[in-house]
C-alpha positions in Angstrom: 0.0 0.0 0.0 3.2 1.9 1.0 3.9 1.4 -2.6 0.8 2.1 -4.5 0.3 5.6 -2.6 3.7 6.7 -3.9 3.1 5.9 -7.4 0.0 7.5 -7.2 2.0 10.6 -5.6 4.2 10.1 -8.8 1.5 9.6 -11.0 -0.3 13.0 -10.3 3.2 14.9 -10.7 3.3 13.3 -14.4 0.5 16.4 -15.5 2.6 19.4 -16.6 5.5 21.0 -18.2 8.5 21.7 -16.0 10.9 24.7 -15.4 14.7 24.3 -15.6 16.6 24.7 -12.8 20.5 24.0 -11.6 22.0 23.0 -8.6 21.3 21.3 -5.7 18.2 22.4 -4.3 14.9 20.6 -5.8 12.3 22.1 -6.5 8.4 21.1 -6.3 7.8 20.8 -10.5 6.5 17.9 -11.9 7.9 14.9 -14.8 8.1 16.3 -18.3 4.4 15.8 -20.0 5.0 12.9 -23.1 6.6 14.7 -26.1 8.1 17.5 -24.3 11.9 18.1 -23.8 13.7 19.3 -21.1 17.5 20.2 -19.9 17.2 20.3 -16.5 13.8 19.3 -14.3 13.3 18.9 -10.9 11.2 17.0 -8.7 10.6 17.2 -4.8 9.6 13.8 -3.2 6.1 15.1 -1.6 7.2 13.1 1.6 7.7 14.9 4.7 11.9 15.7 4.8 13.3 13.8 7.6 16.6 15.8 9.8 20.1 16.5 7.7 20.3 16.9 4.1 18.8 15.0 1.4 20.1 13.1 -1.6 20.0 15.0 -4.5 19.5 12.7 -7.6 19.2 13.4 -11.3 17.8 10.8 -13.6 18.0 11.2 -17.0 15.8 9.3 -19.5 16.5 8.5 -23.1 12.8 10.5 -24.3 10.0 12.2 -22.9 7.9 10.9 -26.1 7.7 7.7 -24.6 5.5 6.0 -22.1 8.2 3.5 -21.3 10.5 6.1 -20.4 7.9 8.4 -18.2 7.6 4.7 -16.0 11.0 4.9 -15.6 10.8 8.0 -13.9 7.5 7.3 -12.0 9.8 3.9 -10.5 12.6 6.4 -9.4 9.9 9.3 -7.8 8.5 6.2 -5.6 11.9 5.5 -4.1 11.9 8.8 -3.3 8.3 9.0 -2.1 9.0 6.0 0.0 12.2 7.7 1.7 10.7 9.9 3.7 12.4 12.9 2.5 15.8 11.1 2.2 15.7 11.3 -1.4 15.0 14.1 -4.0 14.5 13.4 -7.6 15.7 16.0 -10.3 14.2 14.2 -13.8 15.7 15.0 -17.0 15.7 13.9 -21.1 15.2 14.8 -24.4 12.3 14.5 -26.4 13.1 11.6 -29.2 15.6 8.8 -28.4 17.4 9.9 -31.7 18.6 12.9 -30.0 22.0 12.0 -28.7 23.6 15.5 -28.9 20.8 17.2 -26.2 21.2 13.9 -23.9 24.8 14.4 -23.3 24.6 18.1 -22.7 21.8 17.5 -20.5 24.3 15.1 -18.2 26.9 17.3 -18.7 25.1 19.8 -17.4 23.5 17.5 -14.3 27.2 16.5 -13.6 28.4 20.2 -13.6 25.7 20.6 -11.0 27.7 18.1 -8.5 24.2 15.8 -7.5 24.9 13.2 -5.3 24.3 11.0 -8.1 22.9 10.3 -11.6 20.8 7.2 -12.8 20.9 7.6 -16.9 19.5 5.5 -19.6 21.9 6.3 -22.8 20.7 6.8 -25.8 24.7 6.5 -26.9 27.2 3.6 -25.3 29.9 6.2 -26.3 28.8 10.0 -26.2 28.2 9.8 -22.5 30.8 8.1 -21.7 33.1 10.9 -20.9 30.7 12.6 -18.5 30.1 9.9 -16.7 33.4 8.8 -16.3 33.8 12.2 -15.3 31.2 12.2 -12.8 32.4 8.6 -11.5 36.3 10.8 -10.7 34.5 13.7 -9.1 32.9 10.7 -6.2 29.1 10.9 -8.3 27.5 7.4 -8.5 26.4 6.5 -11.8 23.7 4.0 -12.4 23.3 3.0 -15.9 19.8 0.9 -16.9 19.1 0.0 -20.1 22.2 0.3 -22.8 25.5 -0.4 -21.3 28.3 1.9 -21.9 31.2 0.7 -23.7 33.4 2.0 -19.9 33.7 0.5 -16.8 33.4 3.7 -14.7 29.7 3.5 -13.2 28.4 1.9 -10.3 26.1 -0.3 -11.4 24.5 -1.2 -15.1 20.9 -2.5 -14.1 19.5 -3.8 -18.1 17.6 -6.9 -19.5 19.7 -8.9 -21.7 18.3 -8.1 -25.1 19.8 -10.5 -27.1 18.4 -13.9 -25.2 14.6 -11.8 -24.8 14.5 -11.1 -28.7 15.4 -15.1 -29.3 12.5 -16.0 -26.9 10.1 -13.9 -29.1 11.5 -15.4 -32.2 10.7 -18.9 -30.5 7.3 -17.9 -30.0 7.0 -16.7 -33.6 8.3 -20.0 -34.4 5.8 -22.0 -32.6 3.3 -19.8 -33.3 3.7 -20.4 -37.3 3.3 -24.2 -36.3 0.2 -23.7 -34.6 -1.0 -21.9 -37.3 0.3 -24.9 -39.9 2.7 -22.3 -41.7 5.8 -23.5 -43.0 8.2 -21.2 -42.8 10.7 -22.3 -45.5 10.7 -19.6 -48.6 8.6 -17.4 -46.5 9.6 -14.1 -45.7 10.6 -12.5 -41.7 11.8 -8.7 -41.4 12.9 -6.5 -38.1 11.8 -2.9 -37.8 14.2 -1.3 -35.8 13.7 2.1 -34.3 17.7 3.3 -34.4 20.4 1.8 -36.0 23.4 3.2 -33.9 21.9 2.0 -31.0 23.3 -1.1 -29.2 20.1 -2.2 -27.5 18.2 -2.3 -30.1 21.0 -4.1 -32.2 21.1 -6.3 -29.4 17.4 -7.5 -29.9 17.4 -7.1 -33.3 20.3 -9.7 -33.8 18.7 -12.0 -31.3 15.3 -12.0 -32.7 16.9 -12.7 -36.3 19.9 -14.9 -35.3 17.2 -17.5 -33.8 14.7 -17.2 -36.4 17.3 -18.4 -39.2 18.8 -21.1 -36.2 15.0 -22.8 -36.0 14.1 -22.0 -39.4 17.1 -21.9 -42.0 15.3 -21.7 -45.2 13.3 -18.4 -43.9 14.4 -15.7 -46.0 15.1 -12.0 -43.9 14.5 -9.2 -45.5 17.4 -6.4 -44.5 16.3 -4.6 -41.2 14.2 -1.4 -41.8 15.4 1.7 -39.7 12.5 4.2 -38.8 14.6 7.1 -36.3 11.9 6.0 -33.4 8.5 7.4 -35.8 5.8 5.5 -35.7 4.1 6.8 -39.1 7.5 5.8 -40.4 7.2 2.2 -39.0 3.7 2.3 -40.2 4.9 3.3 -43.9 7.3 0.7 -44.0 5.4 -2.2 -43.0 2.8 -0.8 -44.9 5.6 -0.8 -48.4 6.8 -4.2 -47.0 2.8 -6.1 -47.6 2.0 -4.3 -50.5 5.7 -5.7 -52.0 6.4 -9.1 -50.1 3.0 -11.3 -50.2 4.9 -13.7 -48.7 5.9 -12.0 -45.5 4.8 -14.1 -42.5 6.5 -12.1 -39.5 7.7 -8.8 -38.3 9.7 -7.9 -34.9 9.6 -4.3 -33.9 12.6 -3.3 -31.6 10.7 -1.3 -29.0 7.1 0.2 -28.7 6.8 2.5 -31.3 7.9 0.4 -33.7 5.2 -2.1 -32.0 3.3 0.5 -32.8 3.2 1.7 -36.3 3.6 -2.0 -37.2 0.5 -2.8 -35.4 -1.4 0.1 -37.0 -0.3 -1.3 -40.9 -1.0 -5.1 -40.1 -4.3 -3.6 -39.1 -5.5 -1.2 -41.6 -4.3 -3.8 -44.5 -6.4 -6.3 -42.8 -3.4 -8.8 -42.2 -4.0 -9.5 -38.4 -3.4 -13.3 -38.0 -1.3 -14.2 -41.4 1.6 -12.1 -40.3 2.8 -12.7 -37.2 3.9 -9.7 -34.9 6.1 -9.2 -31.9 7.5 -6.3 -30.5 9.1 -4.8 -27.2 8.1 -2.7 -24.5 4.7 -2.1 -23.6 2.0 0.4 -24.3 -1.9 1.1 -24.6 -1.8 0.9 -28.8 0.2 -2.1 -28.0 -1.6 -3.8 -25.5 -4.7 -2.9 -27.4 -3.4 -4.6 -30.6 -2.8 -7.6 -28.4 -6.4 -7.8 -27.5 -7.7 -7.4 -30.9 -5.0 -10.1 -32.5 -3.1 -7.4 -34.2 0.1 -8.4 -32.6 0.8 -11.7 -31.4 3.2 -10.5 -28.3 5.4 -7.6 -26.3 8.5 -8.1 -25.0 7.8 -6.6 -21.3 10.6 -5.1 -19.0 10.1 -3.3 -16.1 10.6 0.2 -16.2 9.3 0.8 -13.1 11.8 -1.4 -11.4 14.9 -0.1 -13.1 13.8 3.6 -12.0 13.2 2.7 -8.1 16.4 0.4 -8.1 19.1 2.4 -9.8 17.5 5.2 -7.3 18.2 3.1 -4.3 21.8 1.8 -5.4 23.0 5.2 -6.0 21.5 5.8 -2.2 23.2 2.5 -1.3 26.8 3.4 -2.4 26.3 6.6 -0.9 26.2 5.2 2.4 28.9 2.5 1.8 27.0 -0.7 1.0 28.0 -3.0 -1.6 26.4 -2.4 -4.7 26.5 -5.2 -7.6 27.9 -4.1 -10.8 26.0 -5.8 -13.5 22.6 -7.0 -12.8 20.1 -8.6 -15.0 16.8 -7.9 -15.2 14.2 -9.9 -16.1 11.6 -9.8 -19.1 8.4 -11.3 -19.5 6.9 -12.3 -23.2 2.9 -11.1 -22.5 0.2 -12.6 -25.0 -3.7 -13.1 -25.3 -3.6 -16.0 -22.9 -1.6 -14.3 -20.0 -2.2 -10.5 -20.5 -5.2 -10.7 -17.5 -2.8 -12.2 -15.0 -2.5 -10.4 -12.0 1.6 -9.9 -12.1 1.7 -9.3 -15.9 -1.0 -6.2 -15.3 1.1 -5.0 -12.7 4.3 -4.4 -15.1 2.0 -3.4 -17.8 0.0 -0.6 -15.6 2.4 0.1 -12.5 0.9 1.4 -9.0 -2.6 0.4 -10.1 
């Protein structure tokens, strides 16, 4: 219950745009609204501040255009909410995932600002990696989630491994083409991926095609489309890819909005059931296209997790406890025949 009522806190902060701000002091703002970018936001836990000086933490998100990301943040405001004024969020990202450049001067910035530490989900395993080693010299903790960076200087990388969750939705594919007495051989399989210089989503695009052609090695793959993270761009490609390819018999989007725009073109060109869809991440256009058959699967994380953990290692470091450097997180594949369970709805609609 302790839980639920700071999510809710969380939850209700989500509703407007935010003011920039820089140093240490939080102040009482609110999580950047969906599709809005900012440098610098803060975000005061609504807890009553217990005696001596709070933990000033920054978390920086990979887009504001994404409800994925925005759960991130509503997972790290709970571990605040649930500190009792111990802990004070400042939230941070740009708008699009494709927009490296204002991610890294956003830490830059956050790291100039000398927080007690920084939870960041990189866009880049490379352009941030000299702020945060930076930070990691100046004494800052530095949790990464999501996209390790290609350094050992943070404190702990908190992701789900890609590669082996992609392969478990090509398995499913797999099976599901045999349930549906499709042979694969000859037929057609793409990936829509929403950025190509990202390693996560390489990660998950090479492990949902390296198992496809292990279980099926006739299967023919079309070459990975690239869509900068726009789901009318996903949708006009998958869109191009029936009209030209009346053999195609499965796509794989690489995160949500992919899921996304490929579930609105299997929809609208009436292919729901022939080809068989599976993407990653989890939203209401996705969850809704599960329901109506649209897409066969998501590829769930937990978002919420990742935020409220990387908070509470940073915290955790700070006062001297041993903090694990790589941890794996785990994934659950949601369908039709488990999306009603009780712990799937709870990583699919946290706090409620």
């Amino acid at each position: 219950m302790k839980k639920f009522l700071a999510v809710v806190t969380a939850m209700t902060m989500v509703a407007a745009t935010l003011t920039a701000c820089g140093g240490q002091a939080a102040t009482d703002t609110a999580v950047p609204a969906t599709g809005e970018s900012t440098s610098e936001v803060a975000v005061e836990s609504t807890a009553t501040e217990g005696a001596g000086e709070a933990y000033n933490i920054t978390v920086i998100i990979k887009a504001t255009d994404s409800d994925y990301w925005q759960t991130v943040l509503l997972g790290a405001q709970a571990a605040a909410d649930e500190s009792g004024g111990k802990i004070k969020i400042t939230t941070a990202g740009p708008a699009s995932e494709t927009d490296i450049d204002e991610q890294v001067t956003i830490l830059e910035n956050a790291v100039a600002s000398n927080p007690s530490g920084v939870v960041i989900a990189s866009i880049s395993s490379d352009s941030t990696v000299p702020a945060v080693e930076e930070a990691v010299g100046k004494g800052i903790p530095v949790v990464t989630v999501d996209n390790k960076l290609n350094t050992d200087a943070y404190t702990q990388h908190l992701a789900t491994d890609h590669y082996a969750a992609a392969s478990e939705a090509a398995e499913a594919m797999v099976a599901e083409w045999k349930e549906a007495g499709v042979d694969p051989a000859g037929k057609k399989v793409v990936a829509v991926s929403a950025d190509s210089g990202s390693a996560v989503n390489q990660a998950r695009c090479n492990g949902f095609l390296d198992k496809i052609q292990e279980l099926v090695p006739d299967i023919e793959v079309i070459e990975t489309q690239y869509c900068d993270n726009d789901i009318s761009k996903a949708q006009d490609t998958v869109d191009n890819l029936i009209l030209a390819n009346d053999d195609l018999i499965g796509v794989f989007g690489d995160n949500n909005h992919m899921g996304d725009g490929i579930a609105n073109s299997v929809d609208q060109n009436g292919k729901a059931g022939e080809i068989i869809c599976y993407a990653f991440d989890s939203d209401d256009t996705e969850i809704e296209a599960i329901k109506k058959g649209v897409l066969t699967g998501i590829v769930v994380q937990d978002p919420f997790g990742m935020g409220h953990d990387g908070v509470l290692a940073v915290v955790d470091t700070l006062e001297g406890k041993t903090v694990e450097h790589d941890v794996t997180a785990a994934t659950t594949l949601v369908t039709q025949d488990n999306l009603e369970d009780a712990d799937v709805q709870s990583l699919l609609y946290p706090g409620k």
